[in-house]
VOGU-3710 file (C-alpha; in Angstrom, 3 decimals, decimal comma):
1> xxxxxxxxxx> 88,201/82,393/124,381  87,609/79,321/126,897  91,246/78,185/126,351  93,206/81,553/126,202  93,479/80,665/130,516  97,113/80,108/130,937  97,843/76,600/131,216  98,544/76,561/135,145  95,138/78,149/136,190  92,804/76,664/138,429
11> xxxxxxxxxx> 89,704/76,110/136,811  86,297/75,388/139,074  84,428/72,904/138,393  81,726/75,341/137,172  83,935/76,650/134,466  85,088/72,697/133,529  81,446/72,402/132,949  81,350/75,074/131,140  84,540/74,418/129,463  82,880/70,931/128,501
21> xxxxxxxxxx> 79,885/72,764/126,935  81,387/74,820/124,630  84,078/71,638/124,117  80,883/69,695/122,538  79,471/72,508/120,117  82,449/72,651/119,252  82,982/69,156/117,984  79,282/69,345/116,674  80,259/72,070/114,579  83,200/70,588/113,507
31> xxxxxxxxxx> 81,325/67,773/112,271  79,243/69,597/110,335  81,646/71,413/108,864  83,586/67,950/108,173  80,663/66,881/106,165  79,997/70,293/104,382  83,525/70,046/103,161  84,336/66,593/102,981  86,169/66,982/99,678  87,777/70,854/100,382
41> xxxxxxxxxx> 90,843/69,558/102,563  93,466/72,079/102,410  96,668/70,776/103,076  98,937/72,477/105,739  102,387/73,443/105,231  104,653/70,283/103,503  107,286/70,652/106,263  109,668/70,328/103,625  112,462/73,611/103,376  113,749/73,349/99,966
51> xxxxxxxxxx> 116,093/75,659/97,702  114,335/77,697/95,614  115,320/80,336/93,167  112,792/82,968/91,834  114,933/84,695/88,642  113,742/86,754/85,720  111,160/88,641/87,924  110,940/92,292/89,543  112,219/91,784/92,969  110,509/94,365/95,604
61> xxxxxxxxxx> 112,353/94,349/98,521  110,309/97,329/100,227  113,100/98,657/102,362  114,896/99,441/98,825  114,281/100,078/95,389  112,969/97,795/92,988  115,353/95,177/91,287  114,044/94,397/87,459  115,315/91,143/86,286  116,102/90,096/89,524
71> xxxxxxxxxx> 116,628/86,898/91,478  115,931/85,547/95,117  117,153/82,264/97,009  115,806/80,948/100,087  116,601/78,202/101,146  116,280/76,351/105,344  112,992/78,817/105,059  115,588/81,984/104,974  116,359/84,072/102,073  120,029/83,798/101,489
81> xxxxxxxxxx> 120,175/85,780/98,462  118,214/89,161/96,863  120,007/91,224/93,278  120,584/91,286/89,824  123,305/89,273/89,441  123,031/86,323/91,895  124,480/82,896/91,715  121,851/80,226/91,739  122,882/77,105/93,850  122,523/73,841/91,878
91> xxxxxxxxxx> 119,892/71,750/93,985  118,111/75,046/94,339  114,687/73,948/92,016  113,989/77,044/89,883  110,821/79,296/89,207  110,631/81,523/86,152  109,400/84,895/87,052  109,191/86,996/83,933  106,541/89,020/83,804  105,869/88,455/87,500
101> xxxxxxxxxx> 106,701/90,214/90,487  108,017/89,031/94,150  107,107/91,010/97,024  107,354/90,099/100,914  104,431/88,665/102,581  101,588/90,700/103,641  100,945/91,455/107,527  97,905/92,294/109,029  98,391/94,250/112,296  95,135/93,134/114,193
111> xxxxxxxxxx> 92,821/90,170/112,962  90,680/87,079/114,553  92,015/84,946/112,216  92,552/81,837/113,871  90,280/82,345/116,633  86,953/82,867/114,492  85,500/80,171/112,314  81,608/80,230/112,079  80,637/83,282/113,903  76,827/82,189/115,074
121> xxxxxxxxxx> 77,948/79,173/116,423  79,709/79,956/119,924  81,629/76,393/120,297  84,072/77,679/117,049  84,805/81,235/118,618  87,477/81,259/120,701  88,371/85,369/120,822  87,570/86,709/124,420  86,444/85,143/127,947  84,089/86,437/130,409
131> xxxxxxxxxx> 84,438/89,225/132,226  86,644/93,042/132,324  89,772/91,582/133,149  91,134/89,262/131,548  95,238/89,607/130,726  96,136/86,044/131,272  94,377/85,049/127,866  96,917/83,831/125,451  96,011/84,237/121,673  98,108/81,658/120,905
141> xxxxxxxxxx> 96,979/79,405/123,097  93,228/79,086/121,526  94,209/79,316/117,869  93,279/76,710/115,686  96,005/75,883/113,025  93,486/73,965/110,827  90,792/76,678/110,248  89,318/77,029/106,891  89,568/81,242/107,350  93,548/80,667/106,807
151> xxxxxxxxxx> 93,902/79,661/103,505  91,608/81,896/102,647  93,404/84,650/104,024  96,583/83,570/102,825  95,587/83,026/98,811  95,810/87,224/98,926  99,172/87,016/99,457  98,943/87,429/103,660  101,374/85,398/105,270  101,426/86,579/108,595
161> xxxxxxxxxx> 98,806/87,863/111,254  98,605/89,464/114,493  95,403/87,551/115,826  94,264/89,368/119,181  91,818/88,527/121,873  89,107/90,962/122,379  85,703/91,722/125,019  86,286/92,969/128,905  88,872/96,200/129,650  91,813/94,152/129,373
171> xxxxxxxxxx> 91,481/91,070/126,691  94,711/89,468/126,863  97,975/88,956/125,025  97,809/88,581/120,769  100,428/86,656/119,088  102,369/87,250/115,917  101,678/84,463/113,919  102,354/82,642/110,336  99,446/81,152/108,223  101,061/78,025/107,930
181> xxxxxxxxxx> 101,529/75,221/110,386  100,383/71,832/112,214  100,276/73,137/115,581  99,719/76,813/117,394  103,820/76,500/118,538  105,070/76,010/114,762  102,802/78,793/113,901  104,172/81,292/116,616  106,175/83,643/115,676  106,090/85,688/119,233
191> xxxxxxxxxx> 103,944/85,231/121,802  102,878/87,156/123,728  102,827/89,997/121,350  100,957/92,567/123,166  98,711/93,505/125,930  94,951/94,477/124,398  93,339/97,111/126,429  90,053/98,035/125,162  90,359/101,923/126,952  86,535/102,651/128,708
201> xxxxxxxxxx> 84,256/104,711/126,566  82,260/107,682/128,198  78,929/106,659/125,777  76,802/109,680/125,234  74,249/110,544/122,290  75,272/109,699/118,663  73,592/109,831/115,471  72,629/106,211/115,954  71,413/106,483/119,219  68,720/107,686/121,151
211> xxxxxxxxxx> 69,274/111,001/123,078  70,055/110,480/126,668  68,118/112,203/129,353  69,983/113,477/132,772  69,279/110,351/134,340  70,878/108,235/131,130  73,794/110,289/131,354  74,794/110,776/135,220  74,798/106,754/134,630  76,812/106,446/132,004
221> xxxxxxxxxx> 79,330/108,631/133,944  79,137/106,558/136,697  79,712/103,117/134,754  82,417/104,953/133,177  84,183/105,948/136,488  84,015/102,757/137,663  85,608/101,220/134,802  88,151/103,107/135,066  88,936/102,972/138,591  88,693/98,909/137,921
231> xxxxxxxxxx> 91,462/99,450/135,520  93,881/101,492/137,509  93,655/99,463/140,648  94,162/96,663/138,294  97,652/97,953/137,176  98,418/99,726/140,648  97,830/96,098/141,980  100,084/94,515/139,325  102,953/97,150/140,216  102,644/95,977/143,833
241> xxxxxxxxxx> 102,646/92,425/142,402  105,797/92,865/140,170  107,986/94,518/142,989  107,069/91,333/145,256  108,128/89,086/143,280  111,434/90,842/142,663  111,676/90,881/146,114  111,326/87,416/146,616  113,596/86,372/143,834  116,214/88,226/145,887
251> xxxxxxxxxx> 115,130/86,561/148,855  115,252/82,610/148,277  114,458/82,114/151,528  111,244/83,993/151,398  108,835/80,455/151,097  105,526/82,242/151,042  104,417/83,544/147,832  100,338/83,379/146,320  101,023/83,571/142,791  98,218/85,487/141,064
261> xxxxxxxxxx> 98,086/84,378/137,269  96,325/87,697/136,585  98,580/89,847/137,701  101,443/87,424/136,952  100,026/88,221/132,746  100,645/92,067/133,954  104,286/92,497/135,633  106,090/92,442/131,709  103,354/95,208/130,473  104,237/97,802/134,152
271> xxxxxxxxxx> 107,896/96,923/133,533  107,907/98,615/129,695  108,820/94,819/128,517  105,483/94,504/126,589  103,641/96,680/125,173  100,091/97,572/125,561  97,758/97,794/122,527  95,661/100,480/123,701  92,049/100,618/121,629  90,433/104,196/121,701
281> xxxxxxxxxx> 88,235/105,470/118,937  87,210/109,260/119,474  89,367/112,070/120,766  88,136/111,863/124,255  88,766/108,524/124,686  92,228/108,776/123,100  93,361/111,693/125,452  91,894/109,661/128,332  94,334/106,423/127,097  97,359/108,056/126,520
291> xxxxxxxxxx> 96,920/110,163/129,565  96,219/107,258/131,469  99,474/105,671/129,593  101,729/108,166/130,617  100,594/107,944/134,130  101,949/104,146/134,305  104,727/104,513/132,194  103,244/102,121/129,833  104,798/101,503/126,446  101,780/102,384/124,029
301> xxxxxxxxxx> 100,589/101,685/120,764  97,366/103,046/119,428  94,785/101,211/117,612  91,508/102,129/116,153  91,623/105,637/116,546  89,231/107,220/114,282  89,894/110,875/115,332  93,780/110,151/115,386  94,272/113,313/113,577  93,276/115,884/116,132
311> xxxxxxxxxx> 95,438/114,379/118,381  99,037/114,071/116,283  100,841/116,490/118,559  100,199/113,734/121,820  101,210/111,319/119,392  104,090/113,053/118,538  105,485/113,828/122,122  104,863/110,366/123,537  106,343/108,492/120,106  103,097/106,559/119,613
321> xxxxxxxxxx> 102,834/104,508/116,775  99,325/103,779/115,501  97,219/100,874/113,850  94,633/101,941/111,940  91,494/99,842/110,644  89,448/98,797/109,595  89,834/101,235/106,826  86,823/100,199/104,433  84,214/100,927/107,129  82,045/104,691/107,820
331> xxxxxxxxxx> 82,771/107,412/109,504  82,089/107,413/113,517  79,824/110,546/113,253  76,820/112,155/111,292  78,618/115,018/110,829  82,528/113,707/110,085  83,441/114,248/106,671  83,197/110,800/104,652  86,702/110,549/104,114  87,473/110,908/107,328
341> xxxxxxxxxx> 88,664/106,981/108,067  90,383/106,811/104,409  92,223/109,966/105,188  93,930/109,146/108,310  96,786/107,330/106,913  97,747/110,394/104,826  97,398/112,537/107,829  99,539/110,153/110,157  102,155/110,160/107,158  102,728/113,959/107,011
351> xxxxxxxxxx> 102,965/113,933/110,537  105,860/111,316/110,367  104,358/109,256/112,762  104,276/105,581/111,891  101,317/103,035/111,714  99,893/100,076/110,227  97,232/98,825/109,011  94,792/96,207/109,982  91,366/94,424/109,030  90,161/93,874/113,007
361> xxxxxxxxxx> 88,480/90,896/111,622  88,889/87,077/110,960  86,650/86,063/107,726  87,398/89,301/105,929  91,163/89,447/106,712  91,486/88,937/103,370  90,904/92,426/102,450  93,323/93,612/104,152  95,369/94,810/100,774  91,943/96,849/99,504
371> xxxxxxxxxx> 92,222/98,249/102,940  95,668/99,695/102,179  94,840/101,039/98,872  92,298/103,101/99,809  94,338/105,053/101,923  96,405/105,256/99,022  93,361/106,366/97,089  93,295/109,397/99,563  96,887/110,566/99,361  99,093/108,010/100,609
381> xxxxxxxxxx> 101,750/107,464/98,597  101,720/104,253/97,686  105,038/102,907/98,809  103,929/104,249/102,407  100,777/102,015/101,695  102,835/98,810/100,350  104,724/99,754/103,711  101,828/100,049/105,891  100,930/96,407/105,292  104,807/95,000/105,172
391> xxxxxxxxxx> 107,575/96,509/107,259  106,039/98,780/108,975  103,966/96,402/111,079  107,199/94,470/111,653  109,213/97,696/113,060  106,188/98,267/115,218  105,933/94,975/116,748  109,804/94,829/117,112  110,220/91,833/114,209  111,549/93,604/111,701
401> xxxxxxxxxx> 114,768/91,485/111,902  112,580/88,515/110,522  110,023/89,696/108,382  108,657/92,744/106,539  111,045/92,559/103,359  113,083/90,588/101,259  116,535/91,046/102,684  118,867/88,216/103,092  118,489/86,623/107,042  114,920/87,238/106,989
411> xxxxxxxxxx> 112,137/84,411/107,049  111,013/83,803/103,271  107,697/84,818/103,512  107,067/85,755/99,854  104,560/86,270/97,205  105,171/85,885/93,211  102,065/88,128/91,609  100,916/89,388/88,316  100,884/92,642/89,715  100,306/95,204/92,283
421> xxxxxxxxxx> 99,259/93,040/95,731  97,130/95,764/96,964  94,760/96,428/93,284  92,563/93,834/93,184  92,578/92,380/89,897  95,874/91,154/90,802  96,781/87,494/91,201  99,256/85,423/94,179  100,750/83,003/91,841  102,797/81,379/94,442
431> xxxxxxxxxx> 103,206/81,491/98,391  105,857/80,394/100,612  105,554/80,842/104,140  109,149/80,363/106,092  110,581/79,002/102,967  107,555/76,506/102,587  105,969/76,458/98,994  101,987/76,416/100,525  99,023/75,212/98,177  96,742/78,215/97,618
441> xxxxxxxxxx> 93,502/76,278/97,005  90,927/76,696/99,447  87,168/75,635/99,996  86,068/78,231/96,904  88,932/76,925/94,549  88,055/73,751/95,336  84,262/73,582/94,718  84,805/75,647/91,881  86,539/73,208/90,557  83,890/71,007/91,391
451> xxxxx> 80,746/72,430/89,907  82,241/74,131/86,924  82,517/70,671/85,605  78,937/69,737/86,720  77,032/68,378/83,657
//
């Protein structure tokens, strides 16, 4: 993630070397990829907001029921207009939906899209920097608006992303952003999101791994204190950090101040103004996090927590929302029953507590519908699962006041289908992204297109 540094850091001439490196395999590959593709240019958004009008179709709205024969406006990239009986302005231009259905966009909760192009070749991935601590890293300061993993992504009907720096203890902030855009800024719907924290694991034998001897393991318990002793000090230090500088913007006259960019990335996440994505997998780990949470006062969300459901009571009495993903992936243990990932949604559900869904990945983002349905193919209802992929990411992330649904003052991010957006013999007919009617060819439409033709 050699650009995720915020803008005002120093950068040795070491790293500008470095930084010059990676800048050149970068272009290489870019070339190459220019030539691959010559003909397979996907357009970005228009920039043009027009009226539009979507009648005759089933309107689903997700925060309320379903509206048959219904109609929705949007116009200035906001939808000004969802019902049955809705006046259609007359420069509005007009799409027939019968037989069709209009849903809100899709959002994945925790992706590399926009970060990741051709994983083997370093100079295109632009996800994590070196070293453990790392919170100055800006998501949306590496993306890449013209990656050829976004309209991919967005031709199943995903509009919006959460695209998250990973690698070290603490990777950085992610950004909420749309698939559609010239630059990272248009794209940007908030930045920064969240805090990543990647919680320290305490690694000890697994199914896939060699037994450790005593020697193995008072080492791994050793590199495990010392993570997290790296960690607290980290925040303790940030805490010290944040209550200078309130002290000095009290103090004008205070001149001396050595602005640390690191912990400067940290004072919002110990003040409870951001929160912290907090990635733990197995039930240790998890009751290490949140414990570790609650000792800071930090403002929590849990992601890729495997063994979420023998810890719901926690969850419960700190009001943790979780992300879970990537569904369509095995079981952490031998022994765990094979279910156990698809089930977790239904558990969460029971419990009341909410969550979202996400892919944790750039080139199969795409998926991300397949991985809501099968949680609905193991109990979740499948409004929750619709939900899961929709609002509930947006009440999580606190955006729910601009996308999620299809209620009037929210963004039009929408997708006409032939059908249920999470089966997957269903079809996006049409996307618009903030209003913006958005091509959905990309490099495989294209050189279909191509070759079917081919004498």
């Amino acid at each position: 993630m050699n650009s995720v540094v915020a803008p005002n850091s120093a950068v040795a001439p070491a790293a500008r070397r470095l930084y010059r490196r990676r800048l050149a395999c970068g272009f290489v590959a870019c070339v190459i990829a220019t030539s691959a593709f010559a003909q397979s240019v996907i357009p970005n958004n228009p920039g043009k907001k027009l009226t539009f009008a979507i009648r005759n179709a089933t309107i689903v709205p997700v925060t309320s029921a379903p509206i048959a024969n219904g109609t929705i406006v949007f116009a200035n990239g906001v939808i000004t207009a969802v019902g049955a009986n809705v006046a259609i302005p007359a420069d509005a231009t007009v799409i027939d939906g019968t037989g069709l259905f209009v849903y809100p966009g899709l959002i994945d909760s925790g992706s590399g899209v926009g970060l990741v192009e051709i994983s083997a070749v370093p100079g295109t991935v632009d996800s994590a920097e070196l070293g453990d601590i790392n919170p100055n890293a800006r998501a949306e300061v590496a993306l890449n608006p013209h990656s050829n993993v976004i309209p991919v992504t967005r031709v199943n009907g995903i509009t919006t992303v959460v695209t998250e720096p990973e690698g070290g203890i603490i990777s950085g902030s992610s950004a909420m952003i749309q698939l559609a855009g010239w630059t990272p800024q248009e794209m940007t719907l908030k930045a920064p999101l969240a805090m990543h924290i990647h919680f320290p694991r305490l690694r000890t034998a697994a199914f896939d791994e060699v037994p450790q001897d005593e020697e193995a393991a008072k080492e791994a318990a050793k590199n495990y204190t010392k993570q997290i002793d790296k960690l607290r000090d980290t925040i303790r230090d940030a805490q010290s950090y944040a209550k200078a500088a309130a002290a000095r913007a009290n103090h004008p006259d205070v001149k001396r101040f050595d602005r640390d960019l690191i912990l400067e990335a940290l004072v919002p996440v110990v003040e409870g103004r951001e929160p912290v994505v907090m990635h733990a997998n197995l039930e240790r780990d998890i009751r290490a996090a949140i414990k570790f949470a609650d000792e800071f006062k930090l403002k929590v969300i849990l992601a890729d927590a495997e063994d979420v459901g023998k810890v719901i009571p926690e969850l419960k009495s700190h009001n943790i929302p979780v992300i879970l993903g990537p569904i369509l992936s095995t079981p952490p243990r031998e022994d765990d029953p094979y279910d156990l990932v698809y089930g977790n949604a239904k558990t969460l559900f029971d419990a009341g507590i909410p969550f979202a869904i996400q892919s944790l990945d750039a080139h199969n983002a795409r998926n991300l519908p397949y991985q809501a349905a099968a949680c609905a193919a193991f109990g979740l209802p499948k409004d929750a699962a619709l939900r899961a992929v929709t609002i509930a990411p947006a009440q999580i992330f606190g955006m729910a006041d601009r996308i999620g649904s299809l209620e009037t003052g929210k963004l039009a991010n929408i997708i006409v289908t032939d059908g249920d957006p999470l089966e997957i013999v269903t079809h996006v007919k049409r996307l618009f992204i903030g209003g913006e009617d958005i091509s959905l060819e990309t490099n495989q439409t294209l050189l279909w297109e191509k070759f079917k033709a081919r004498p």
